[in-house]
C-alpha positions as CSV (number, residue, x, y, z in Angstrom):
1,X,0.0,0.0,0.0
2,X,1.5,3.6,-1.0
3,X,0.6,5.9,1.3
4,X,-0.4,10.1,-0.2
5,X,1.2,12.8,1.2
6,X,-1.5,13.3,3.7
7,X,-1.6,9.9,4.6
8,X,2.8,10.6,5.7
9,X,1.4,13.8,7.5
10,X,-1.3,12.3,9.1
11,X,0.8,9.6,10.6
12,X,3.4,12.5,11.7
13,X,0.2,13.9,13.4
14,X,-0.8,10.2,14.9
15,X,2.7,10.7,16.6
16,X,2.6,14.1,17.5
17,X,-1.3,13.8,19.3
18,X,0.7,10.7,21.2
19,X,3.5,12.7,22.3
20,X,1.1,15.6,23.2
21,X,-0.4,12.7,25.8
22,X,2.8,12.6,27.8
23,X,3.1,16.2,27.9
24,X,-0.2,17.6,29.6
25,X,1.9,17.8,32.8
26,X,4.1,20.6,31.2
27,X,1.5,22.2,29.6
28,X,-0.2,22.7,33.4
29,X,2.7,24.0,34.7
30,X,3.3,26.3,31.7
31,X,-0.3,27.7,32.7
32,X,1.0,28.5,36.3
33,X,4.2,30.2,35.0
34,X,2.4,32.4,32.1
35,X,-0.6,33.4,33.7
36,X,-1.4,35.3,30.5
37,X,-2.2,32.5,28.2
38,X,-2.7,30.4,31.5
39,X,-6.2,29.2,29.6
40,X,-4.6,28.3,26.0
41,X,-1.8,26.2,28.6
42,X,-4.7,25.0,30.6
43,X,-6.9,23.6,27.6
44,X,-3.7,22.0,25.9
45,X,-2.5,20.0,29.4
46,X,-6.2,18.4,29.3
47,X,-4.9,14.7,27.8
48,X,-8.6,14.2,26.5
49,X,-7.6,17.7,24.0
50,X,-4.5,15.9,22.5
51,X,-6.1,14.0,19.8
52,X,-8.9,16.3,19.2
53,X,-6.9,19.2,18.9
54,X,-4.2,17.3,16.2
55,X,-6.7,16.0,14.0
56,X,-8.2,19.4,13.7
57,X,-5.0,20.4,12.4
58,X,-5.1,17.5,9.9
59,X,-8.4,19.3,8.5
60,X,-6.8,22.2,8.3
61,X,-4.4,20.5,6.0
62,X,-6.4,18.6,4.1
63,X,-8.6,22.0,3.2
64,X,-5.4,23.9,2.6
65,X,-3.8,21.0,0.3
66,X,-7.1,19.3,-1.2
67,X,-9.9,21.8,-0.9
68,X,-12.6,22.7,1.4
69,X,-14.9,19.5,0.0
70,X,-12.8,17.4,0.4
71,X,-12.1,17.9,4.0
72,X,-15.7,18.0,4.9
73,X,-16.0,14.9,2.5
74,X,-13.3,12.9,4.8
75,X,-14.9,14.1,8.1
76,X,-18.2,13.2,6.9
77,X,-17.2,9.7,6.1
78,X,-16.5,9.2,9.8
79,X,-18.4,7.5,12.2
80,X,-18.9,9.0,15.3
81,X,-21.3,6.7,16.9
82,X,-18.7,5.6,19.4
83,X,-17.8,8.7,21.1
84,X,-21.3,10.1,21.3
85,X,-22.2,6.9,22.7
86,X,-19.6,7.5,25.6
87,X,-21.1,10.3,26.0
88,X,-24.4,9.9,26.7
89,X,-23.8,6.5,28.6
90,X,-21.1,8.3,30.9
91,X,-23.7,11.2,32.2
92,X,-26.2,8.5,32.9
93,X,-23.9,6.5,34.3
94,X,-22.6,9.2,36.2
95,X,-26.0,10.1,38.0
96,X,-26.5,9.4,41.7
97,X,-29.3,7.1,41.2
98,X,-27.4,4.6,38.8
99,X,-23.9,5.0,41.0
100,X,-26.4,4.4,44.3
101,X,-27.5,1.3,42.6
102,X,-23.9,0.3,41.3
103,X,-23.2,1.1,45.1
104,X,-25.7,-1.0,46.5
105,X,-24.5,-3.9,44.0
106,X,-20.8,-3.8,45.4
107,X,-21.9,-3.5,48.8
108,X,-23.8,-6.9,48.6
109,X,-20.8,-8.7,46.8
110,X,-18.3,-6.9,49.4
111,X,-21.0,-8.2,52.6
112,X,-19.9,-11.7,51.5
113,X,-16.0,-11.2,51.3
114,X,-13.8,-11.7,54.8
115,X,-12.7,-8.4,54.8
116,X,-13.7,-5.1,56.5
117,X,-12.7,-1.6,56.6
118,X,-12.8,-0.6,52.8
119,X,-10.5,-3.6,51.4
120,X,-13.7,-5.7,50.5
121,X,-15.3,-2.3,48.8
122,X,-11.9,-1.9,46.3
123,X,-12.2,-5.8,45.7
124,X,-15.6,-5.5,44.8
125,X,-15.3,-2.4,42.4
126,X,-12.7,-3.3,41.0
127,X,-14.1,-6.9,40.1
128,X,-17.9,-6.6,40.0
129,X,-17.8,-3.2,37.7
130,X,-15.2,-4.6,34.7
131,X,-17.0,-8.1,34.5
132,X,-20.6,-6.6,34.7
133,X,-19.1,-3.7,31.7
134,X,-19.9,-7.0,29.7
135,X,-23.7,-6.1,29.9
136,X,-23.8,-2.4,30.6
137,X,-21.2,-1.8,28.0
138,X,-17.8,-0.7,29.3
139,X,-18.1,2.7,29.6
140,X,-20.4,2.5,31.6
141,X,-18.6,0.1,33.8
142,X,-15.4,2.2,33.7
143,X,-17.6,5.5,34.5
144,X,-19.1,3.7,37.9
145,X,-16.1,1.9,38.9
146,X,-14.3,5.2,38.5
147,X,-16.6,7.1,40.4
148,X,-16.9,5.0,43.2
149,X,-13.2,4.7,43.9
150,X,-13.1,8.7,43.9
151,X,-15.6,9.3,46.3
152,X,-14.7,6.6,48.4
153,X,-11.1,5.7,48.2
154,X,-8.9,8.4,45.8
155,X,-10.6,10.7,48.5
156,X,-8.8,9.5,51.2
157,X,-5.5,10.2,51.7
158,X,-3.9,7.0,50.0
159,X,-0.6,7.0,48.4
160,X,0.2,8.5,45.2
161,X,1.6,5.1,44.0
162,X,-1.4,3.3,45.4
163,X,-3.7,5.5,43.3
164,X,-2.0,5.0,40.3
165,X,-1.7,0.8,41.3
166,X,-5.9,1.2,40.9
167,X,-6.2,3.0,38.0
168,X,-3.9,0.3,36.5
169,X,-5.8,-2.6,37.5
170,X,-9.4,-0.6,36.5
171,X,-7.9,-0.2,33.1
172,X,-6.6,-3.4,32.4
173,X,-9.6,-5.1,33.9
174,X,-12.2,-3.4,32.2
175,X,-10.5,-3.9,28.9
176,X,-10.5,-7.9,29.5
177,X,-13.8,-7.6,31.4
178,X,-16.2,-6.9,28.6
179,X,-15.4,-10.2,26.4
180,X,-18.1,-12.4,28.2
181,X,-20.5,-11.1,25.4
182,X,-20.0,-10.1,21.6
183,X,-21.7,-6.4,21.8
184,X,-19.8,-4.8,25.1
185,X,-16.1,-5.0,24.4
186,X,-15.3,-2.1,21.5
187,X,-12.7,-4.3,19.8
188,X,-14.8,-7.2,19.9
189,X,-17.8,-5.4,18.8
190,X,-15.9,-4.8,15.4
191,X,-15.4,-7.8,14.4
192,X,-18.1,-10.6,16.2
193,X,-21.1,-10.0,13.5
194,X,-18.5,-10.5,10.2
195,X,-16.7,-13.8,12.2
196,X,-20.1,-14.8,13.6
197,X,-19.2,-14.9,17.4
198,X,-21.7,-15.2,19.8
199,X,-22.2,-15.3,23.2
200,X,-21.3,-18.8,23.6
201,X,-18.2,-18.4,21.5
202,X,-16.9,-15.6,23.7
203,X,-17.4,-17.3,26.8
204,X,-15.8,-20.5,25.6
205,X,-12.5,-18.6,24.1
206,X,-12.3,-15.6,26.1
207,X,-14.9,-15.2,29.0
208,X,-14.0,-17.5,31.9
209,X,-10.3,-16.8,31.0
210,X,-10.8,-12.8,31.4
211,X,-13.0,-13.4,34.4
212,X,-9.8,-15.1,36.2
213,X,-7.3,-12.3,35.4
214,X,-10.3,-10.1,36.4
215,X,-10.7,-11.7,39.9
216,X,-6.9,-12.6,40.4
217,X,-5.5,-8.7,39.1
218,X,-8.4,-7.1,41.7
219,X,-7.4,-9.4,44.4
220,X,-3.6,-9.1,44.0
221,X,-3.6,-4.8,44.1
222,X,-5.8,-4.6,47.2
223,X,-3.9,-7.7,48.9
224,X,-0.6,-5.8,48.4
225,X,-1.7,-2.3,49.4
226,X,-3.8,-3.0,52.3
227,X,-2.4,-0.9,54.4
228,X,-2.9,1.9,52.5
229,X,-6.8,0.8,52.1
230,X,-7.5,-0.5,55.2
231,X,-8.9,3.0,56.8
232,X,-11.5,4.2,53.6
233,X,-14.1,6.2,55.3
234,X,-17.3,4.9,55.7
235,X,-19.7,4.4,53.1
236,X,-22.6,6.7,53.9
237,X,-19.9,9.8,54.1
238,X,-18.3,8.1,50.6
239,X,-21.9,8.3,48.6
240,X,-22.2,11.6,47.0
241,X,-20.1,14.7,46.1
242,X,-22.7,16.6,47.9
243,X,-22.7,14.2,51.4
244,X,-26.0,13.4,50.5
245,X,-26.7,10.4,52.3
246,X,-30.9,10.2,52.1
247,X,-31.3,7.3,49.3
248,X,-33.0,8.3,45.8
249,X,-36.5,7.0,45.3
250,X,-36.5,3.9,43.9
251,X,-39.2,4.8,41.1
252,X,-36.1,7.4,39.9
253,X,-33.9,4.9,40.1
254,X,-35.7,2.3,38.5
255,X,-36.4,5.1,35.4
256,X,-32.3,6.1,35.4
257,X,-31.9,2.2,35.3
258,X,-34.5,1.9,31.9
259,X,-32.5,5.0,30.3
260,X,-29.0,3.5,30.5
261,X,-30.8,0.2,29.6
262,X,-32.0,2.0,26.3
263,X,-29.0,3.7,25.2
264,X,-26.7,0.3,25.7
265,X,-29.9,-1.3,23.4
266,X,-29.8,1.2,20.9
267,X,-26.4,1.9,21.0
268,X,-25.9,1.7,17.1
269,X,-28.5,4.1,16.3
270,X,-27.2,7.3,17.3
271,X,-30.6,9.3,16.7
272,X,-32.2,6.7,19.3
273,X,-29.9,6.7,22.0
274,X,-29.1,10.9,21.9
275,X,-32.8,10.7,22.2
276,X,-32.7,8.8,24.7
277,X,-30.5,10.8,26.2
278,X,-32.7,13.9,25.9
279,X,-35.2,12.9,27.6
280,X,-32.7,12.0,30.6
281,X,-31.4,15.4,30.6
282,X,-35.4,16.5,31.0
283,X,-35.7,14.0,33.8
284,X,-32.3,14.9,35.7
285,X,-33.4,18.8,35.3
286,X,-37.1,18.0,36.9
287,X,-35.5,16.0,40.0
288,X,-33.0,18.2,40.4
289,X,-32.6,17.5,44.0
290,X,-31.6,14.1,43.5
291,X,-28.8,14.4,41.4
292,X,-25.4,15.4,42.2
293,X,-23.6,17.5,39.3
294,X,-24.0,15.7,35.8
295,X,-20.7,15.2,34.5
296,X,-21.1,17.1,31.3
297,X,-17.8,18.1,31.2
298,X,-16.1,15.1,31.5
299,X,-18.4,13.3,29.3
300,X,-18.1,16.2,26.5
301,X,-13.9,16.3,26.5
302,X,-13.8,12.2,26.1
303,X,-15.9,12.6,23.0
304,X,-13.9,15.2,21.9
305,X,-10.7,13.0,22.4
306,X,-12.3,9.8,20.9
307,X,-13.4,11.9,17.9
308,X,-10.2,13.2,17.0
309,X,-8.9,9.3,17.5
310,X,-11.6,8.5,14.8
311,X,-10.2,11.6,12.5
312,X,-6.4,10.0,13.0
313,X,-6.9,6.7,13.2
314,X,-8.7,7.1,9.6
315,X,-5.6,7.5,8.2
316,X,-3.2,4.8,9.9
317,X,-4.9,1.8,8.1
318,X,-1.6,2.4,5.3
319,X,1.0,1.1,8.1
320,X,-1.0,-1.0,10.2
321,X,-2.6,-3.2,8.1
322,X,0.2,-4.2,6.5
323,X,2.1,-4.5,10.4
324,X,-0.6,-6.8,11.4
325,X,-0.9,-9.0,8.1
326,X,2.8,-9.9,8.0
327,X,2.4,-11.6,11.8
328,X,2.1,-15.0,12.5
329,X,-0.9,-16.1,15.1
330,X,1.7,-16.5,17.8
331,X,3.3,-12.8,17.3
332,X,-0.4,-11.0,16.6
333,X,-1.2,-12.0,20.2
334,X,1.7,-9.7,21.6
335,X,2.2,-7.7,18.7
336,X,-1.6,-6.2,19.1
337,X,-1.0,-6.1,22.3
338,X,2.3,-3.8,21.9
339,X,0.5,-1.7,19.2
340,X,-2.9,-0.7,21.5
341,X,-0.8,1.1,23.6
342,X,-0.2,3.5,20.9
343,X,-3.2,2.8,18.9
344,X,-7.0,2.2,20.2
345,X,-7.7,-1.6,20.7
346,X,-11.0,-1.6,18.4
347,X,-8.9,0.0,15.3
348,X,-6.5,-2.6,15.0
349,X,-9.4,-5.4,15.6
350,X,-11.1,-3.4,12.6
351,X,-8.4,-3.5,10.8
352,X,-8.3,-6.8,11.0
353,X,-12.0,-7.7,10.0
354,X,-10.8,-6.1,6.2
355,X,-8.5,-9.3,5.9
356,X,-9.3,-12.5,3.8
357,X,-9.0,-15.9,4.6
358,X,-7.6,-15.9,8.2
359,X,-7.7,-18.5,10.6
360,X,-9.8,-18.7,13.7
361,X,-6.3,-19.1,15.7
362,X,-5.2,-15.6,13.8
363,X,-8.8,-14.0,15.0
364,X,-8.9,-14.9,18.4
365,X,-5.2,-14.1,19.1
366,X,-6.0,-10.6,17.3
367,X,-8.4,-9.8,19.9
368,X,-7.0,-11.6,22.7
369,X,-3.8,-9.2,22.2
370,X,-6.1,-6.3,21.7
371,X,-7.9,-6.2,25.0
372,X,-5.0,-7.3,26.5
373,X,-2.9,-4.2,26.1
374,X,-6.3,-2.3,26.8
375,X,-5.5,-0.4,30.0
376,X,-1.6,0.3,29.6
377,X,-2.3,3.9,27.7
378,X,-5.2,6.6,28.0
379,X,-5.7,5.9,24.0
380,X,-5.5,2.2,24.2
381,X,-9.1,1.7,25.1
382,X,-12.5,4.0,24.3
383,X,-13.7,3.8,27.7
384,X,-10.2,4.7,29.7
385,X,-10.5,8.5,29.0
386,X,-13.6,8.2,30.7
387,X,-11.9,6.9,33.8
388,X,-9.1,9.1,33.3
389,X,-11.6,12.4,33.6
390,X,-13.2,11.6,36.8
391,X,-10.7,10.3,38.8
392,X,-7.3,12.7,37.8
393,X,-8.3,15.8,40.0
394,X,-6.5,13.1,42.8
395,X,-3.5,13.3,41.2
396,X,-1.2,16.1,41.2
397,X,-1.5,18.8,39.2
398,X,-5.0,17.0,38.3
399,X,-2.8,15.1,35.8
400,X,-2.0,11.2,35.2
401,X,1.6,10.7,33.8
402,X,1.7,8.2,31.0
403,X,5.0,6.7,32.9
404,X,2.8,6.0,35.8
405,X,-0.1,4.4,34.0
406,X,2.3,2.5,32.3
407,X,4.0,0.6,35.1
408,X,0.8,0.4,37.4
409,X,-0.9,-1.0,34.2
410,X,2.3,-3.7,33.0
411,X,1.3,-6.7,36.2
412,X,-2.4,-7.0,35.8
413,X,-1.4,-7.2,31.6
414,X,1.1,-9.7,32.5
415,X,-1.1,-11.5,34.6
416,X,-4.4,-11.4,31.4
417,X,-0.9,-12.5,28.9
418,X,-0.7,-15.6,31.1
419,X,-4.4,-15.8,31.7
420,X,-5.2,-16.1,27.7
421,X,-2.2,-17.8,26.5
422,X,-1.8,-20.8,29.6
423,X,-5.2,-21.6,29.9
């Protein structure tokens, strides 16, 4: 494949918006040190900007070099179902009634554990939320599970290396934790209608597997740091940002329960599920009192981020393809695993679906690798942006380094490497 001189620069950009990731930190402290463009320094250190703001600039070019049409013509080819999906499924996710039901879920899985005093609550989460992101989708899973460790335990005073052990673990577990079914997981999503893998399938090949690494990666990080987490506050003073502690009424929640259970339905038609959506947004406003603040924000700068992904990652399929094709089934299984940390997962699994004629060994080892190097970058998985925004303001300088991630991320990938290629 010979790739056009805006298929050169929009690798060059690729690299750049990956760069930009490790960078935010210095952007943020630019922002303190030039208070007169603190707000340009500000926007740029927000990691969920980086590939937004880059594949603007490839627009640019391409209206400069080609014309106008045809830069609308390559942006309207687009599909930007995914990251308005995150979207809508994070606010409603992110609502006090669903994260008091989510609550109430982990609290009845942590009742039966032998632990007390917040180590059965980070067990729970961090198990219960990735392997149930098989059903609600995993953004929606990575949106409670992140907002129930920042209430409860990134708003204690833990250890910087503790918090960035967790986020590991949440990464890499919900990127594993949604291959139980064929329609949760984003890189399995891409391929399971062409290869004809159903629920059974994905059990059989990946499921009980993922649900192992799941249990044994969420056991292992609150085992070893249990003395950081063995003094969480309590629950009831944990539940809201507001320290509302009176319950929602369970008609509201039931209703918050049917609108997350309509957009996951629907989530392929994006005119049903944004109006879906809407109608949340009318409910939320009229029962005002029991909602905390919708995360709006958030949700709006990780569709902004996975939208410029989709602009980028457009334009990568010259190198990648071929990178992928040359592997044998053995290498693809690390090899897609290397590459989704500076990729996202469900690209390279797309990728992937274009090929003729490979074996089932070559598919399943393409995904496997995929979801297995899920969580160790921001970009290497649609839903970890939406962990990263809700749980950085714990961090200093309200910003994750890519370093950290990294290494907190590399054990619980080792241990899903050993869980899909030993068992």
């Amino acid at each position: 494949m010979t790739p056009s001189s805006i298929d050169i620069i929009a690798a060059t950009l690729f690299a750049l918006a990956i760069v930009h990731t490790f960078c935010t930190a210095a952007f943020q402290r630019l922002a303190h040190a030039r208070p007169a463009h603190a707000g340009l320094w500000h926007l740029l250190g927000e990691v969920e900007v980086a590939f937004g703001f880059w594949a603007m600039v490839l627009v640019l070019l391409v209206a400069v070099s080609q014309g106008v049409g045809e830069a609308t013509a390559y942006v309207d080819s687009r599909n930007f179902t995914e990251p308005m999906f995150v979207f809508a499924i994070m606010v409603i996710a992110g609502s006090r009634p669903v994260v008091w039901a989510a609550g109430k879920a982990v609290d009845a899985l942590a009742a039966l554990l032998p632990w007390r005093n917040g180590l059965e609550f980070c067990f729970s989460v961090l198990a219960l939320a990735p392997l149930l992101g098989s059903f609600i989708t995993e953004p929606a899973a990575m949106t409670l599970a992140a907002l129930l460790l920042s209430r409860r335990v990134y708003a204690a005073n833990i250890p910087t290396r503790t918090r960035y052990a967790l986020l590991g673990v949440l990464f890499v577990n919900v990127s594993i934790g949604g291959v139980l079914t064929p329609f949760a997981a984003p890189p399995v999503l891409m391929v399971a209608g062409k290869w004809n893998w159903d629920m059974a399938f994905m059990i059989a090949n990946f499921g009980w597997k993922a649900a192992i690494a799941v249990v044994f990666n969420a056991a292992f990080v609150t085992f070893w740091f249990r003395r950081d987490l063995a003094d969480l506050p309590p629950i009831e003073t944990a539940t809201t940002e507001t320290g509302a502690t009176t319950a929602p009424p369970l008609a509201l929640v039931a209703v918050h329960l049917l609108f997350l259970a309509g957009v996951v339905a629907f989530s392929h038609h994006t005119a049903v599920f944004m109006g879906i959506f809407m109608l949340f947004l009318g409910v939320a406003t009229a029962y005002r009192e029991h909602q905390d603040r919708l995360i709006l924000r958030e949700g709006l700068l990780v569709a902004f981020f996975l939208a410029g992904l989709v602009v980028l990652g457009g334009k990568q399929q010259w190198w990648l393809e071929p990178l992928l094709m040359k592997m044998s089934s053995d290498a693809v299984f690390f090899g897609a695993a290397a590459l989704t940390a500076v990729t996202d997962n469900a690209a390279l699994t797309y990728l992937g679906s274009l090929a003729q004629g490979l074996s089932e060994e070559f598919k399943i080892a393409l995904v496997a690798g995929a979801v297995t190097g899920g969580g160790l970058t921001v970009i290497a998985n649609a839903p970890n942006p939406a962990g990263l925004a809700i749980v950085r303001k714990h961090f200093a300088n309200e910003s994750v380094h890519p370093i950290g991630l990294l290494f907190a991320a590399l054990p619980p990938t080792v241990v899903a490497i050993l869980a899909f290629r030993l068992l």
